[in-house]
C-alpha positions as CSV (number, residue, x, y, z in Angstrom):
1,X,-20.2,12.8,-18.7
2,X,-18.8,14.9,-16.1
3,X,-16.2,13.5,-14.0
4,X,-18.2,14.1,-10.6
5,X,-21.3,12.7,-12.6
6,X,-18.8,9.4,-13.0
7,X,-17.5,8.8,-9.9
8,X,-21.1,9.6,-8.5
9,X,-22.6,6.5,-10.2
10,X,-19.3,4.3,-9.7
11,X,-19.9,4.9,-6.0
12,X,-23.6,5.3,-6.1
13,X,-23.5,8.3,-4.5
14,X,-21.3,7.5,-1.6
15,X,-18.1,8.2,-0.4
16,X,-15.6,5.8,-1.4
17,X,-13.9,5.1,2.0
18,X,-16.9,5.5,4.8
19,X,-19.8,5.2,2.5
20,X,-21.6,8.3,3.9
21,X,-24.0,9.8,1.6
22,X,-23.6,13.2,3.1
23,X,-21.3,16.2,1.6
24,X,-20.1,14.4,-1.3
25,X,-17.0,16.1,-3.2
26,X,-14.8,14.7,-5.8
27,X,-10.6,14.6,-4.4
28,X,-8.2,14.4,-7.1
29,X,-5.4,12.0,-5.7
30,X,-1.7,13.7,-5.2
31,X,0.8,14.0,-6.2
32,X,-0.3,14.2,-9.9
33,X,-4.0,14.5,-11.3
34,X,-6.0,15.1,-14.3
35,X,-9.0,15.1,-12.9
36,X,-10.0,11.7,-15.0
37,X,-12.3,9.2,-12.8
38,X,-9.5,6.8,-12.9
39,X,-6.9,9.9,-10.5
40,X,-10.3,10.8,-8.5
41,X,-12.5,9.3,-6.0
42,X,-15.7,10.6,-4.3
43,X,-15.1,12.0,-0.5
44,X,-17.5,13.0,2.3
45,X,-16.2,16.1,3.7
46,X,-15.2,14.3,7.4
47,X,-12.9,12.1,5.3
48,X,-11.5,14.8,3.0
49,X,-10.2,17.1,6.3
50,X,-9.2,14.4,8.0
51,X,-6.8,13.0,4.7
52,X,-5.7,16.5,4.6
53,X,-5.2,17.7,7.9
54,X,-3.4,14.9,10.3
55,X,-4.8,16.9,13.6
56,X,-8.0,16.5,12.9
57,X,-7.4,12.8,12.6
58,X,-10.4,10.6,14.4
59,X,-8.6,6.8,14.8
60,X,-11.8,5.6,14.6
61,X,-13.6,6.7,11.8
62,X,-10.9,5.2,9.9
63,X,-12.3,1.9,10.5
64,X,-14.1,2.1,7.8
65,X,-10.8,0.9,6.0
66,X,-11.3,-2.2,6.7
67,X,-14.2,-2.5,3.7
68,X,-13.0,-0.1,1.5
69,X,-9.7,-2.1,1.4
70,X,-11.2,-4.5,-0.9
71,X,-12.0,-2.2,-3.5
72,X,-11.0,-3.3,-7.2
73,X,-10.8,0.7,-7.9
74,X,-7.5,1.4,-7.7
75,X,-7.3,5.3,-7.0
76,X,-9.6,4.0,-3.9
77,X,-6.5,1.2,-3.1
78,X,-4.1,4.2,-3.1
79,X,-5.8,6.2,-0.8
80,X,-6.4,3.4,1.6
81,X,-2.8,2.2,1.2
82,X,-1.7,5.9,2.0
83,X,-4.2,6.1,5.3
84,X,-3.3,2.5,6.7
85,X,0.0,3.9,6.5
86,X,-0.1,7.2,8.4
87,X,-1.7,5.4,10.7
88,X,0.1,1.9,11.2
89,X,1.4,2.6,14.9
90,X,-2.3,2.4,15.7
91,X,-1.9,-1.8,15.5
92,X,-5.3,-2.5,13.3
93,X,-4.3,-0.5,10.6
94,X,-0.8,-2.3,10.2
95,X,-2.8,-5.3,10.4
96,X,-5.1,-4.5,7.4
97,X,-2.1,-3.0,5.4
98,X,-0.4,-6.3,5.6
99,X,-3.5,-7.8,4.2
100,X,-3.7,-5.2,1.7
101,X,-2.7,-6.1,-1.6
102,X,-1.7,-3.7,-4.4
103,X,-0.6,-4.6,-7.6
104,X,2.9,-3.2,-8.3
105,X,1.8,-0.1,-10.5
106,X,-1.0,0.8,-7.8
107,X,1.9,0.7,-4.9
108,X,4.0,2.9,-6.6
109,X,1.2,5.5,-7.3
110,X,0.6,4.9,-3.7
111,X,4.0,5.5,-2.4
112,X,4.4,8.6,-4.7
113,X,2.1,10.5,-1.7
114,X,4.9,9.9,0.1
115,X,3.2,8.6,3.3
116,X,4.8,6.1,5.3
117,X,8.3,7.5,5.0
118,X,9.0,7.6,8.4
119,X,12.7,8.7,8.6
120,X,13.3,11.5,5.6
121,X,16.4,10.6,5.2
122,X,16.7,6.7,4.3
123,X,15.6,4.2,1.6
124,X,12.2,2.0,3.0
125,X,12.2,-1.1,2.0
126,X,8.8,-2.1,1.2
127,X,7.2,-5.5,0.8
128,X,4.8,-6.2,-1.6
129,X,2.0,-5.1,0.7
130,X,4.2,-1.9,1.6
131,X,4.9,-3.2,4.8
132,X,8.4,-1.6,6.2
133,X,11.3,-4.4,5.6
134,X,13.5,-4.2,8.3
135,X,17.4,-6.2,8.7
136,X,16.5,-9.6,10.3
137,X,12.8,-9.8,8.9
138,X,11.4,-13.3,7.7
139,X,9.7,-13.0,4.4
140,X,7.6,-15.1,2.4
141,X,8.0,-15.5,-1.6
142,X,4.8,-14.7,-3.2
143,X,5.7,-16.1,-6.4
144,X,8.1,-19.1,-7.5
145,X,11.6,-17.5,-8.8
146,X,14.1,-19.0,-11.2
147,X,17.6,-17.9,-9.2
148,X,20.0,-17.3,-12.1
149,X,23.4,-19.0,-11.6
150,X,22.6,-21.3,-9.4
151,X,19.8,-23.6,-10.7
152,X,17.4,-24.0,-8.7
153,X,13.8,-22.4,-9.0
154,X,13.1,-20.2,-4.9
155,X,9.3,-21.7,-4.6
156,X,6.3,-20.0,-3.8
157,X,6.0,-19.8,0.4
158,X,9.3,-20.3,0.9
159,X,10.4,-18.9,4.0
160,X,13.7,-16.9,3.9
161,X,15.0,-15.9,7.1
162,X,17.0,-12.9,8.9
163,X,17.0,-10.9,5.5
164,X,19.4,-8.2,5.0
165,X,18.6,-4.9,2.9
166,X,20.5,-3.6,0.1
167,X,21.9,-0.3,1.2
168,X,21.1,1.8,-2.1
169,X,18.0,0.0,-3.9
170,X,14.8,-0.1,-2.4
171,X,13.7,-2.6,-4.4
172,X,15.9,-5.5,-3.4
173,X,16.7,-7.6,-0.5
174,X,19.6,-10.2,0.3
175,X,18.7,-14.2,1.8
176,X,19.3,-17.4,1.5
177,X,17.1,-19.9,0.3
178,X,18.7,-23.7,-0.1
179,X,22.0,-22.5,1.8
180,X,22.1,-20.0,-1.3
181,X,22.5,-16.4,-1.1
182,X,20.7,-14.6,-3.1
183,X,19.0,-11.4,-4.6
184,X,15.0,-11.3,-3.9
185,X,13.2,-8.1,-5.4
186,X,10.9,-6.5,-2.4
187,X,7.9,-6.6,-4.9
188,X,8.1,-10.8,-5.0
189,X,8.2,-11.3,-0.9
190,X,5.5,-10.7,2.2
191,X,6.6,-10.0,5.4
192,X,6.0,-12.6,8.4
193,X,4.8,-11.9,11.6
């Protein structure tokens, strides 16, 4: 079976993002495809330009985010991820993005596009949503962790205020939790509002 043929019945024969039925293409996900099902999803042609070409960007035809978000499909996840992200500073879409959830493999695939880098020349810190980490954030643990040396298990919801980012890894953050300082990795914490 063809892949178009494949993503045609996973999607009954509607685009993955708006559900339109019209102008139905298959877009292979960058940076890196195969063309398998599993680095493809089906597009209308309105979403396809509109992914490609910022200017022609309509706010509000991404709205349709807000259902495609829940998709189990995760080259769908990616490309929702990536279009929440260009288009956070609208305010909805960082809404949904922190609602988002990607597992960790998805949100690197996702980051690979490399949307949401917002300054070119500096490490994001991303929370396990891929919401932007900034110094003096309040997260939230999203899983319990054993702190080696001191202990003591960090439990799940555990607020840990006025983070501070470690210059040169992406992937970790600095806070206390029990009067402790301590090492969180971004992929274990959500961002509070």
């Amino acid at each position: 079976m063809s892949t178009e043929k494949e993503l045609h019945a996973r999607s009954e024969s509607k685009c993955e993002l708006c559900s339109s039925t019209d102008n139905l293409s298959v877009y292979e996900i960058p940076p890196t495809s195969n063309l398998s099902p599993d680095q493809c999803i089906l597009l209308c042609t309105t979403c396809h330009e509109q992914i490609e070409d910022p200017e022609k960007i309509e706010i509000n035809h991404w709205r349709c985010l807000n259902d495609s978000m829940w998709s189990q499909i995760p080259a769908v996840q990616v490309i929702v991820w990536r279009m929440l992200t260009r288009l956070s500073n609208e305010g909805w879409p960082q809404d949904l993005l922190d609602m988002l959830y990607l597992n960790y493999d998805t949100l690197i695939w996702a980051q690979a596009g490399n949307e949401g880098q917002r300054d070119e020349d500096g490490i994001k810190h991303l929370d396990s949503n891929g919401a932007v980490l900034e110094a003096g954030d309040t997260v939230t643990l999203t899983k319990d962790l054993n702190v080696k040396g001191a202990n003591f298990t960090a439990k799940r919801g555990t607020a840990v205020r006025g983070i501070s980012l470690v210059a040169d890894n992406a992937e970790q953050i600095e806070g206390k939790v029990n009067g402790q300082q301590i090492v969180i990795l971004t992929q274990f914490v959500k961002k509070s509002n």
